[in-house]
C-alpha distance (Angstrom), angle and dihedral (degrees) to the residues before:
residue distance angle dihedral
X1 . . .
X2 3.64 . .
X3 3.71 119.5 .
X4 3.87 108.9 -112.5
X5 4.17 83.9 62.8
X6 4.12 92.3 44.1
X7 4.01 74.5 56.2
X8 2.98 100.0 46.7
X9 4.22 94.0 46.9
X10 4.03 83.6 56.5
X11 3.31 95.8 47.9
X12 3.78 95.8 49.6
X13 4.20 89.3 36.4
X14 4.06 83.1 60.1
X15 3.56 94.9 60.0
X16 3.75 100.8 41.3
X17 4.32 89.5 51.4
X18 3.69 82.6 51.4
X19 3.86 100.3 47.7
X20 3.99 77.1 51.9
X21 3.44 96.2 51.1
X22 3.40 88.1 51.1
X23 3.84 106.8 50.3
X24 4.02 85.2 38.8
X25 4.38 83.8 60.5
X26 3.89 84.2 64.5
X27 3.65 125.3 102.3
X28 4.09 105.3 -105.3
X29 3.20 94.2 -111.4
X30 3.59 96.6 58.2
X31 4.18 94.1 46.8
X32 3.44 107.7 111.1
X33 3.80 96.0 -141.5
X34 4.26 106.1 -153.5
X35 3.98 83.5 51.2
X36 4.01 96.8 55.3
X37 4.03 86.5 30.5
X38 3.94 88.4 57.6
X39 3.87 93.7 34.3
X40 3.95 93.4 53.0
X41 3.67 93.1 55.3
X42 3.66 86.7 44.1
X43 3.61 90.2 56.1
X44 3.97 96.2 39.5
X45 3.70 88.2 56.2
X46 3.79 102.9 50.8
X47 3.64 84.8 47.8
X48 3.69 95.6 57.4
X49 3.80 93.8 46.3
X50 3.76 89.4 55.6
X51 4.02 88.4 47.7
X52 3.57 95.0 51.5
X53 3.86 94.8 50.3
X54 3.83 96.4 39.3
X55 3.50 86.3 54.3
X56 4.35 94.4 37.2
X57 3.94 80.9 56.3
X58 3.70 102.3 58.8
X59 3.52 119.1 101.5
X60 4.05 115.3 -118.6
């Protein structure tokens, strides 16, 4: 993967955790549940692509 789109992945990973962040801040009755459901996988996702390429682009 080049690095402009690794970039761009932590870029767009940033803003999803925080949009988590934020709807987790929210009193539970106020969580709309499908949004942080669909935002957390989101999030775990974007995270795991930048894992597997930090880790692709180590030298052994």
């Amino acid at each position: 993967m080049s690095k402009d789109v690794i970039a761009i992945v932590a870029i767009v990973s940033f803003v999803i955790w925080i949009a988590v962040s934020r709807e987790a801040a929210k009193p539970s009755k106020e969580i709309k549940w499908p949004i942080m459901i669909t935002l957390l996988s989101a999030g775990t996702l974007s995270a795991l692509v930048l894992t597997i390429s930090l880790f692709q682009s180590l030298p052994f």
